[in-house]
Backbone as JSON, one array per atom type, in Angstrom:
{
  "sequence": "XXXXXXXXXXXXXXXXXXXXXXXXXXXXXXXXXXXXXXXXXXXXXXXXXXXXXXXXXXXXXXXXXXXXXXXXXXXXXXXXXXXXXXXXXX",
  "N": [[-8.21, 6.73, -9.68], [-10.0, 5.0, -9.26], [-9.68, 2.91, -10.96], [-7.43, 1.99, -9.67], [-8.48, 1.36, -7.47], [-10.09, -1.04, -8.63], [-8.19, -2.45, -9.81], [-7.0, -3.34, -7.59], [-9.2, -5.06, -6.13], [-9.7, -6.79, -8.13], [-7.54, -8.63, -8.19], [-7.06, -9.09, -5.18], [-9.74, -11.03, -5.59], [-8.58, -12.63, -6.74], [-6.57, -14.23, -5.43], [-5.16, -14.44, -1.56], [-7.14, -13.03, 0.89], [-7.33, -9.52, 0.91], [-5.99, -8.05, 3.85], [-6.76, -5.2, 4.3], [-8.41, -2.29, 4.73], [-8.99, 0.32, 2.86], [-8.9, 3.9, 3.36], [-9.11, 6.87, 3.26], [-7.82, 9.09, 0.72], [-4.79, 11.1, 1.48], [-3.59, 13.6, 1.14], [-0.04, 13.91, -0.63], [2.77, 15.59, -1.23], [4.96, 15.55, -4.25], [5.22, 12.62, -4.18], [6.41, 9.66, -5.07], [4.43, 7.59, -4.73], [0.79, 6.88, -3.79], [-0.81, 8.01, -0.94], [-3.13, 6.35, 1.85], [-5.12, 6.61, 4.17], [-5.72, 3.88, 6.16], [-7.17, 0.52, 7.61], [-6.73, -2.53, 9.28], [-8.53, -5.33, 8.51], [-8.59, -7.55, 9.76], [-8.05, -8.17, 12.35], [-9.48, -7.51, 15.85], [-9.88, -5.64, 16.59], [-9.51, -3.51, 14.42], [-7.31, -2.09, 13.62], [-5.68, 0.83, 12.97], [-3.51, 1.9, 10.01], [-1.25, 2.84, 7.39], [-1.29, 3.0, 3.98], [0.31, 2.26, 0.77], [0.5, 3.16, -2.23], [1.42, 2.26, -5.76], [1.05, 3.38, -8.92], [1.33, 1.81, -11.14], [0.94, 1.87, -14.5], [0.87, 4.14, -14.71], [3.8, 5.23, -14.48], [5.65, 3.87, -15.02], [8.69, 4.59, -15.03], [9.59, 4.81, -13.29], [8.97, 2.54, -11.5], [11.68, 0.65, -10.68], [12.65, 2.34, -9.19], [10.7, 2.37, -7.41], [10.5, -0.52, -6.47], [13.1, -0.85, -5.12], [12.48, 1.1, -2.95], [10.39, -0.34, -1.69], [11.87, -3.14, -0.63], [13.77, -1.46, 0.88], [12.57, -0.58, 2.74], [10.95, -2.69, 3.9], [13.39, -3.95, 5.11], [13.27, -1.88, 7.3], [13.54, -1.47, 10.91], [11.49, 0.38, 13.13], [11.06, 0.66, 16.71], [7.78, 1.2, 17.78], [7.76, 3.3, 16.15], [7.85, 2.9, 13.56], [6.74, 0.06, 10.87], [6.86, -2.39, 8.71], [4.06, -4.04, 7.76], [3.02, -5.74, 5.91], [3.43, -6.49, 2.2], [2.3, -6.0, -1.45], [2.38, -6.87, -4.81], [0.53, -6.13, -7.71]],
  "CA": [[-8.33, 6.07, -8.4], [-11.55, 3.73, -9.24], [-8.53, 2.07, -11.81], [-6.48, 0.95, -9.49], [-9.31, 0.08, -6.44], [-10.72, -2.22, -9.35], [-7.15, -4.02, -10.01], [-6.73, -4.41, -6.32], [-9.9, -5.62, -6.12], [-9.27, -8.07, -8.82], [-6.06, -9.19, -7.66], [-7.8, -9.74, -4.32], [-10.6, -12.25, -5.66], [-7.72, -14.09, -7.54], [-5.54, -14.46, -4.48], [-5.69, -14.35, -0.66], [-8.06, -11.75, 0.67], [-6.43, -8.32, 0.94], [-6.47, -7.83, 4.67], [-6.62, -3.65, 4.89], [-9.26, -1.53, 4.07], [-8.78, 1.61, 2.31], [-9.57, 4.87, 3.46], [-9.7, 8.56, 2.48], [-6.69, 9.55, 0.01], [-3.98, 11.9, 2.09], [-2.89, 14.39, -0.15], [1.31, 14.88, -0.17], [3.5, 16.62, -2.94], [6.05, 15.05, -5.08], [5.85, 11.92, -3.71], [5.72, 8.47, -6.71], [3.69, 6.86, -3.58], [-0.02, 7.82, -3.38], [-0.74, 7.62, 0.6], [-4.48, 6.07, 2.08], [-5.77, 5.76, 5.65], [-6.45, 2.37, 6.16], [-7.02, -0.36, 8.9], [-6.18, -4.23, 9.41], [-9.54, -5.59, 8.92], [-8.54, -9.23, 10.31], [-8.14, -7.77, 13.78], [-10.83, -7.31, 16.1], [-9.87, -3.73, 16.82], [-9.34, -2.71, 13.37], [-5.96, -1.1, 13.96], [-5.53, 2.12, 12.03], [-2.63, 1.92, 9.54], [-1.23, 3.6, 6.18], [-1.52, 2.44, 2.75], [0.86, 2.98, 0.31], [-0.01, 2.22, -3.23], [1.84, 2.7, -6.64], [0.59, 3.04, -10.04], [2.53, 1.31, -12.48], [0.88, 2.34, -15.44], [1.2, 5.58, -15.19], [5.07, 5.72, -13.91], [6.47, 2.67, -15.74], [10.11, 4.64, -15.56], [9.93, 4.41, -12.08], [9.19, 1.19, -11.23], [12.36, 0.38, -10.3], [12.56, 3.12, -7.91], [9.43, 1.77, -6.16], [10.57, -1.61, -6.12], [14.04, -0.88, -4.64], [11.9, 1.51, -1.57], [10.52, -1.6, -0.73], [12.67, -3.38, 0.11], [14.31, -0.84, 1.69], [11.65, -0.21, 3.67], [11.12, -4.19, 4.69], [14.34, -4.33, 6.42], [13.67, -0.79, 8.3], [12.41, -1.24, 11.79], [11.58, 1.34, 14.27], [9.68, -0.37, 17.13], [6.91, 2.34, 18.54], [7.42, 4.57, 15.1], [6.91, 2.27, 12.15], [6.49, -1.01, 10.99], [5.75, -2.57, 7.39], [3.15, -5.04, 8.19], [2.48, -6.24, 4.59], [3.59, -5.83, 0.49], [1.28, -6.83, -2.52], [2.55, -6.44, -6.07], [-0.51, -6.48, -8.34]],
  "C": [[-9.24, 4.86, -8.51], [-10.35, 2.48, -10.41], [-7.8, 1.17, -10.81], [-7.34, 0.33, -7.4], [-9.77, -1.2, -7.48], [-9.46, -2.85, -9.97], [-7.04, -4.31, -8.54], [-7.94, -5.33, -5.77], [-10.08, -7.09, -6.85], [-8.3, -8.93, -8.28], [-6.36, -9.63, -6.02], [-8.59, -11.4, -4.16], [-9.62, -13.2, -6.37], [-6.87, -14.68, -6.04], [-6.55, -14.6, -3.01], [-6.66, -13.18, -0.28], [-7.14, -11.03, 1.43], [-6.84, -7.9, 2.57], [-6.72, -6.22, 4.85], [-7.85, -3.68, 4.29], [-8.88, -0.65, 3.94], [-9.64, 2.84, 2.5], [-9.39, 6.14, 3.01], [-8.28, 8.37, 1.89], [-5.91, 10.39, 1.06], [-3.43, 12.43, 0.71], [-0.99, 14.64, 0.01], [1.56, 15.31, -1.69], [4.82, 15.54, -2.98], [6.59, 13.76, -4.56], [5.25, 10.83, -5.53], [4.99, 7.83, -5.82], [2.18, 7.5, -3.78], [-0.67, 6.9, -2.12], [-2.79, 7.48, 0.96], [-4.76, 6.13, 3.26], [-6.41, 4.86, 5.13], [-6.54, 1.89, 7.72], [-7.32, -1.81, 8.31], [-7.73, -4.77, 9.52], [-9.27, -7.31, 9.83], [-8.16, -8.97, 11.99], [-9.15, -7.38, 14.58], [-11.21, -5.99, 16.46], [-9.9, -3.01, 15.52], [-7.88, -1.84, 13.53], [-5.73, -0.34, 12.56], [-3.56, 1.49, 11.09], [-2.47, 2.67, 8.17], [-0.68, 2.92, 5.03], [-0.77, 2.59, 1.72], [1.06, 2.26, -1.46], [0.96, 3.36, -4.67], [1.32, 2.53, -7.57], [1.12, 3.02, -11.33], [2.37, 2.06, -13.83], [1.15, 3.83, -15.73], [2.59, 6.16, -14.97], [5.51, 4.13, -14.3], [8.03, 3.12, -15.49], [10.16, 4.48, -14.4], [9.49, 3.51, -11.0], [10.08, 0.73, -10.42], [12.45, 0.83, -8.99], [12.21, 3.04, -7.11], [9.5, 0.78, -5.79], [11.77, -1.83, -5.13], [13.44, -0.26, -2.7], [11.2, 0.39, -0.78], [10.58, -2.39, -0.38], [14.04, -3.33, 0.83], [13.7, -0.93, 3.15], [11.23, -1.78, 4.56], [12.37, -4.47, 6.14], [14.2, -2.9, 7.37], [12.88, -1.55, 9.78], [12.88, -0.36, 12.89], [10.89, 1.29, 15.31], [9.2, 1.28, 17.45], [6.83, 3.24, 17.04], [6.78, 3.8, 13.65], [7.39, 0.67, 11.49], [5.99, -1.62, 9.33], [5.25, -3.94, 7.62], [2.79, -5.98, 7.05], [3.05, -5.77, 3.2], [2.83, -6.73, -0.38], [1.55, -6.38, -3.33], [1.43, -7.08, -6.9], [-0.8, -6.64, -9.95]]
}
């Protein structure tokens, strides 16, 4: 986990700044996704949102897999249920 806060962290100071903040891990099963509470720091409310981060190195075969979900997931919208607000390949 401290692996891949310190590439997004990197990949941050090279680029724009990463608007979310990252919060506690959510534990699920058998997903290639690992899931964060977060929130929008560039808002003045902070609006709660969820994080959804892949780690290449360790799942190189499915890559693909993760790249095809999203942009699956780009064109979904469900107004009131969900929303992808942002993607950052690092």
């Amino acid at each position: 986990m401290d692996f891949l806060k310190s590439a997004v962290a990197s990949a941050i100071s090279k680029g724009p700044p990463f608007p979310y903040t990252f919060g506690d891990q959510v534990d699920i099963d058998q997903s290639i996704w690992k899931l964060y509470n977060g929130t929008k720091r560039l808002q003045e409310n902070g609006s709660n949102c969820s994080i959804f981060s892949f780690d290449v190195p360790a799942n190189k075969s499915l890559l693909p897999l993760a790249k095809n979900a999203v942009r699956k997931l780009r064109t979904l919208r469900h107004p009131g249920v969900i929303k992808v607000l942002d993607t950052v390949e690092v």
